[in-house]
C-alpha positions as CSV (number, residue, x, y, z in Angstrom):
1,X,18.0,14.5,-43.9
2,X,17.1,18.0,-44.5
3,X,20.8,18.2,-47.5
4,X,18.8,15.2,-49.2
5,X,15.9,16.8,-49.1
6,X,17.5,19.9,-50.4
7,X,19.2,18.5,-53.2
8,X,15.1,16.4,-53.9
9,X,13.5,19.5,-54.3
10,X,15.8,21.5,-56.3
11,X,14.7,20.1,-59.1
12,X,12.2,22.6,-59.0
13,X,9.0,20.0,-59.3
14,X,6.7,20.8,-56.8
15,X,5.2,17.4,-57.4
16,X,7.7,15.4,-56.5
17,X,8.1,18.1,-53.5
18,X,4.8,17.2,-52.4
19,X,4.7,13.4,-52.8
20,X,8.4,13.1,-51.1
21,X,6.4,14.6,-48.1
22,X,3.9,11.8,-48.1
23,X,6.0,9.5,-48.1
24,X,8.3,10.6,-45.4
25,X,4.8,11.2,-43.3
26,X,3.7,7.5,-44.2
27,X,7.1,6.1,-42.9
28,X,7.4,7.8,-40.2
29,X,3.5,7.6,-38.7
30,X,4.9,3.6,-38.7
31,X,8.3,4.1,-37.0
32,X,8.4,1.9,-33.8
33,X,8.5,4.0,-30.5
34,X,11.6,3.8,-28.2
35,X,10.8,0.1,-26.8
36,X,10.8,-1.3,-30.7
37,X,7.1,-1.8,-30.9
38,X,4.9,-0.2,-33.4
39,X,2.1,1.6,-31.1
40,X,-0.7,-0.2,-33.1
41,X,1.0,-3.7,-32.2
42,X,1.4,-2.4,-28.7
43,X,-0.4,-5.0,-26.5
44,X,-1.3,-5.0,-22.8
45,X,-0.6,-8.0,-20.5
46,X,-4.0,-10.1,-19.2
47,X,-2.1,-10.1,-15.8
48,X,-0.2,-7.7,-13.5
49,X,3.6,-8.1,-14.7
50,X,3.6,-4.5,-15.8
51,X,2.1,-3.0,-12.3
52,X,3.7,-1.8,-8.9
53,X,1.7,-3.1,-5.8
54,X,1.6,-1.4,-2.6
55,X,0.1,-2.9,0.2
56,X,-0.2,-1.0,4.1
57,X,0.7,-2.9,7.0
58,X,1.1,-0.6,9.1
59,X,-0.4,0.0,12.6
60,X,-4.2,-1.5,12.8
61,X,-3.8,-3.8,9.8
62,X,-5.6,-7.4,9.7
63,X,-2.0,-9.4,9.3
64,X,-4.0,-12.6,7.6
65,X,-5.7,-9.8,5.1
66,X,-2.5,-8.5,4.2
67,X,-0.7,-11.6,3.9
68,X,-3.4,-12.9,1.5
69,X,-3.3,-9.8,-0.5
70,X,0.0,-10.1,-0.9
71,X,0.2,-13.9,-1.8
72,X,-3.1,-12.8,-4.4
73,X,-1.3,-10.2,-6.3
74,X,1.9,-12.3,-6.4
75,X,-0.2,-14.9,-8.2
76,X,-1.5,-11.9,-10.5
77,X,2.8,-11.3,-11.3
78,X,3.0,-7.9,-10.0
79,X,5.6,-6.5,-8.0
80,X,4.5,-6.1,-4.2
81,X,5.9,-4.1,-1.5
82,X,4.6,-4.0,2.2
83,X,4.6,-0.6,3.2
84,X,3.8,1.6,6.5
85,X,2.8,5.5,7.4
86,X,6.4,6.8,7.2
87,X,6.9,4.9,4.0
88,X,3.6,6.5,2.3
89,X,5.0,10.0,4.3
90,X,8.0,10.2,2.6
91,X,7.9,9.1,-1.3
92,X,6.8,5.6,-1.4
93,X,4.0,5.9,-3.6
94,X,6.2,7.9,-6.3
95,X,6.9,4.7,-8.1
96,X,3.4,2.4,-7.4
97,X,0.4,1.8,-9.1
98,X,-2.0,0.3,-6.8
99,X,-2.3,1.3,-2.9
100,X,-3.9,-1.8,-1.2
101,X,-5.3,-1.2,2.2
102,X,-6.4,-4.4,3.9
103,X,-8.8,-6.0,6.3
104,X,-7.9,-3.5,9.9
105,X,-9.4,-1.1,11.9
106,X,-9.8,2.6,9.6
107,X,-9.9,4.4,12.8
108,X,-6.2,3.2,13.2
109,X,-5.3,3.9,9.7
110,X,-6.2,7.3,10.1
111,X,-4.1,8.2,13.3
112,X,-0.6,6.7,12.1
113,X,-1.2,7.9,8.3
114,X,-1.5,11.2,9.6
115,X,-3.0,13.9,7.8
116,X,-0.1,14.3,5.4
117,X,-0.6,10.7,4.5
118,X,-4.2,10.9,4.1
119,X,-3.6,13.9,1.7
120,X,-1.0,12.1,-0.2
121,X,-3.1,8.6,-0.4
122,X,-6.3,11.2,-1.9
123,X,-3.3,13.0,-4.1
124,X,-1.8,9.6,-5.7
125,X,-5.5,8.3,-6.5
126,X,-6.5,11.7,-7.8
127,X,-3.2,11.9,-10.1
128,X,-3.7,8.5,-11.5
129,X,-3.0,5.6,-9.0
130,X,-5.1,3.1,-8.0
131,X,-6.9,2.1,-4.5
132,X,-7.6,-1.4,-3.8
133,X,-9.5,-1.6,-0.1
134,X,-10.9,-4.7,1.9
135,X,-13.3,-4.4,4.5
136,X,-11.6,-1.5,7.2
137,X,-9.6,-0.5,3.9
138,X,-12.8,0.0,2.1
139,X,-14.3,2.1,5.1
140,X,-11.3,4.3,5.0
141,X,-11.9,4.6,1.6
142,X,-15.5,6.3,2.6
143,X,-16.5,9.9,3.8
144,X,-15.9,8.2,6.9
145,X,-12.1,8.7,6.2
146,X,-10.6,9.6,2.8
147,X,-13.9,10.9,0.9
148,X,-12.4,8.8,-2.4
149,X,-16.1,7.5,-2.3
150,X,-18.6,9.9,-1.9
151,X,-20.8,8.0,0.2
152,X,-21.0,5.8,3.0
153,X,-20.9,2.2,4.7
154,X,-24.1,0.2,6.3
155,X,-24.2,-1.7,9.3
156,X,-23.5,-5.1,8.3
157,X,-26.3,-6.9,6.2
158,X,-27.3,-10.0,8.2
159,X,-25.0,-8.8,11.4
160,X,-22.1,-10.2,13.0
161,X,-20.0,-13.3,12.9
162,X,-17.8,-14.8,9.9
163,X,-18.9,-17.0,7.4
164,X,-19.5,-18.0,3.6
165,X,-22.0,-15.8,1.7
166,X,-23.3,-15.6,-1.5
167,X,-22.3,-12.7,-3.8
168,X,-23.8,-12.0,-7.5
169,X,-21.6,-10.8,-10.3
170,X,-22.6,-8.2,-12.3
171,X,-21.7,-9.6,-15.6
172,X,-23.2,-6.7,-17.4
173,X,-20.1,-4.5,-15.8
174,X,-19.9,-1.4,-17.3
175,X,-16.5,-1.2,-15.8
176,X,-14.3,-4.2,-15.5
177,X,-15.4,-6.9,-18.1
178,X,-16.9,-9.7,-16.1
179,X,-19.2,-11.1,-18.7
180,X,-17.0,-14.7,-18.7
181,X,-17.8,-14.7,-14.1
182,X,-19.6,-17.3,-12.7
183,X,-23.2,-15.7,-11.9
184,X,-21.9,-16.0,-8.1
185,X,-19.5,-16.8,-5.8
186,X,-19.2,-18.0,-1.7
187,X,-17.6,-15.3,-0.1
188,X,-16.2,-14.4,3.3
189,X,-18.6,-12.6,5.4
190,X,-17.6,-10.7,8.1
191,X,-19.7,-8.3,9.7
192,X,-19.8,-6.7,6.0
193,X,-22.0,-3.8,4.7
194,X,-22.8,-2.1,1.5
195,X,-22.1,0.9,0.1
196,X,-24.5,3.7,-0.8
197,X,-24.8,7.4,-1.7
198,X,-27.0,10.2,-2.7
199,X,-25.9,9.8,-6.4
200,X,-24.5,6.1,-7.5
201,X,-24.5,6.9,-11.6
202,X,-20.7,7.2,-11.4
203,X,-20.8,3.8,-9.4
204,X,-19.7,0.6,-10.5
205,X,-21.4,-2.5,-9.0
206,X,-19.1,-5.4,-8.9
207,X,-20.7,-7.8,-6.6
208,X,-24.3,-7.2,-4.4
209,X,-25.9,-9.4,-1.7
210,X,-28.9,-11.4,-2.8
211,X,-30.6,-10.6,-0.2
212,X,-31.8,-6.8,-1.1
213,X,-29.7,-6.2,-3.9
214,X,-26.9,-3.7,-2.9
215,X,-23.3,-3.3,-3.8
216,X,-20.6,-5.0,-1.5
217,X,-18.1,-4.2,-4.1
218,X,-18.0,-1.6,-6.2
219,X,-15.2,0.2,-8.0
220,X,-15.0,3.9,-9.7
221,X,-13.2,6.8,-10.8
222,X,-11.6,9.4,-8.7
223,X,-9.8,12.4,-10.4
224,X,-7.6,10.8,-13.3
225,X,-7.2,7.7,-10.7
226,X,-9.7,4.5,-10.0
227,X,-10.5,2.6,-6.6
228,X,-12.0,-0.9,-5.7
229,X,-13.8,-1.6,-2.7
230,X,-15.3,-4.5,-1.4
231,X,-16.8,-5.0,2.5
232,X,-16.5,-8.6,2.1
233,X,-13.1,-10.8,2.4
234,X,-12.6,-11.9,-1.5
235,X,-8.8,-12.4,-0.3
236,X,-9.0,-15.7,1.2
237,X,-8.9,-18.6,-0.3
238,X,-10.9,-20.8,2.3
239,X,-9.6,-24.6,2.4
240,X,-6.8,-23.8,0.1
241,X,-2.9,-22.9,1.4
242,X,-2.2,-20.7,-1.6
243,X,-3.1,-17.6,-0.3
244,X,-0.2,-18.3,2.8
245,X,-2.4,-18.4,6.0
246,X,-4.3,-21.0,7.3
247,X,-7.3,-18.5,8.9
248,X,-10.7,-20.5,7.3
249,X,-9.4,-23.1,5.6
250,X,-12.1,-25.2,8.1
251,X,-14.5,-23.7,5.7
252,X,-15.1,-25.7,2.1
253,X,-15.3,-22.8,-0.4
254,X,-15.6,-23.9,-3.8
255,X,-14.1,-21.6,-5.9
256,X,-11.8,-18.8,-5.6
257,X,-12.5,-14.9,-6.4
258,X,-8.9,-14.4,-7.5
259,X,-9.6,-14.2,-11.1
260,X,-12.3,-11.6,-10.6
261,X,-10.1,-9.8,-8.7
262,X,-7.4,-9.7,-11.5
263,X,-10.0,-8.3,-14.1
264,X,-11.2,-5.4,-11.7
265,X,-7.1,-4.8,-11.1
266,X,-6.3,-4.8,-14.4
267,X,-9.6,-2.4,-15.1
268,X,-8.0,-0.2,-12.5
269,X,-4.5,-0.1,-13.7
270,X,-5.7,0.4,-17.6
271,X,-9.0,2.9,-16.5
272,X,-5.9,5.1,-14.5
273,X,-3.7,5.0,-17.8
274,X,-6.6,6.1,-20.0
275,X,-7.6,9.1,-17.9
276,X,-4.7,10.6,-17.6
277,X,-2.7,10.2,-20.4
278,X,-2.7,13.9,-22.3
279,X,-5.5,13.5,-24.5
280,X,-4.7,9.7,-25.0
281,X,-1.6,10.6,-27.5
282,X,1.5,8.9,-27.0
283,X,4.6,10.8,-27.0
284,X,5.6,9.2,-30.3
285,X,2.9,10.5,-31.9
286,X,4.0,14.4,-30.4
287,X,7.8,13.3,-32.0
288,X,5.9,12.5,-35.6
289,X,4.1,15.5,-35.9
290,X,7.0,17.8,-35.2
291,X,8.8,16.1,-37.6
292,X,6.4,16.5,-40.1
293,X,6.2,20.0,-39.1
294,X,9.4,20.5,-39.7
295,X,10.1,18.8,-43.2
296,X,6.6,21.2,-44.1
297,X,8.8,24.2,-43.4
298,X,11.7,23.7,-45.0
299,X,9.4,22.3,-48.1
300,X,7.6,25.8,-47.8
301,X,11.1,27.7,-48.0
302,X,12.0,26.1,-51.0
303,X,8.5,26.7,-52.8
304,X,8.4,30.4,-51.9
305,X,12.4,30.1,-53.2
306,X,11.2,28.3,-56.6
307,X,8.5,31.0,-57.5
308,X,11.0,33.6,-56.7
309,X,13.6,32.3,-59.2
């Protein structure tokens, strides 16, 4: 490239010198990056074919919770590993994009994690991962635990026992686009809470209870990384086998919280990417401008060679 361009500006027109550098810069700020794909035409997926799921099932883990999750994010195409302490210990989370922590007692969670894990689990969300927690897993989530939320969890709203609620959708969402949800939906109550703090204007409500208008799910930003709690069991799909365990299928639920559950993971995966990406500027773009750089030069050396001559 640089002998043709040699032989271009020897002609001594610094015109031509000049509009041979456009148009190098105009072909080359439309080159396709490594997969093929222009980055304008660069589109992401509606689902979860592109994400890594991880989800605990470790020591104190609700088995039906975890099952569900898994069967949930399966439906959403991602890939889904179970995974324990010594797993999260030793690497696991190196190639994942969302750490799912289930239904299970946080008090467990904390003992067989360990404090390296807990430090690695805060590490991977700070550095861009993504936590996903359900009821315990959203405790540990808390100040109670981890500290990813900095806040805590209420007793439960209209106290113990397991059964349908009403949750409204925020459809004004500043965070994951939920404008197209159903005002509402019946979910599984179980013992659950809400979640509050001294200062919730980083906070994202997802879902509250009717009955006094607090968050039972929320998501946020932690770091360069995003997290998604909710007290309540969105999981299960009562009366329907698709989510692999028969716990409450005796209850008629009418609809199913999956797809609102794939908008806030896909918020989380795409919220991560944004923050911490270098400045949002892909690496093609870094390749571009030191090529241009480098045709600038050599077009310099020739100028300053032409006014010599």
């Amino acid at each position: 490239m640089i002998q043709m361009f040699t032989q271009i500006v020897s002609t001594r027109n610094r015109n031509a010198t000049f509009t041979v550098i456009l148009l190098l810069f105009i072909i080359l700020t439309t080159m396709p990056d490594a997969s093929g794909v222009s980055q304008e035409l660069a589109t992401t997926p509606s689902d979860l074919s592109d994400a890594n799921v991880a989800i605990y099932s470790g020591e104190g883990v609700l088995g039906s919770s975890a099952l569900a999750l898994r069967n949930m994010f399966l439906w959403m195409n991602a890939t889904v590993d179970f995974v324990d302490g010594f797993q999260i210990r030793n690497g696991t989370l190196d190639s994942c994009d969302i750490l799912v922590f289930p239904g299970g007692s946080a008090v467990d969670f904390r003992y067989y994690l360990e404090p390296e894990g807990l430090e690695l689990v805060r590490e991977f969300v700070r550095n861009g991962g993504s936590y996903f927690g359900i009821c315990g897993g959203s405790l540990f989530a808390t100040n109670s635990v981890l500290g990813l939320f900095n806040g805590s969890y209420s007793n439960p709203v209209n106290g113990s026992g397991t059964y349908l609620i009403e949750m409204l959708v925020n459809q004004s969402s500043a965070g994951p686009d939920l404008a197209t949800e159903p005002e509402s939906y019946q979910t599984l109550y179980w013992a659950s809470a809400y979640f509050y703090s001294d200062d919730m204007s980083n906070v994202i409500p997802i879902c509250t209870y009717p009955s006094n208008g607090r968050p039972g799910m929320i998501a946020f930003t932690y770091g360069e990384g995003t997290a998604f709690l909710s007290s309540p069991h969105p999981e299960y799909e009562e009366g329907d086998i698709r989510d692999g365990t028969p716990v409450y299928d005796y209850m008629n639920d009418p609809d199913s919280e999956w797809n609102l559950l794939l908008k806030v993971s896909r918020w989380l995966v795409d919220e991560s990417m944004s923050q911490s990406s270098p400045g949002g500027i892909p690496m093609s773009t870094f390749f571009i401008l030191g090529t241009v750089g480098l045709l600038g030069l050599v077009s310099v050396t020739f100028l300053v060679r032409y006014r010599r001559s």
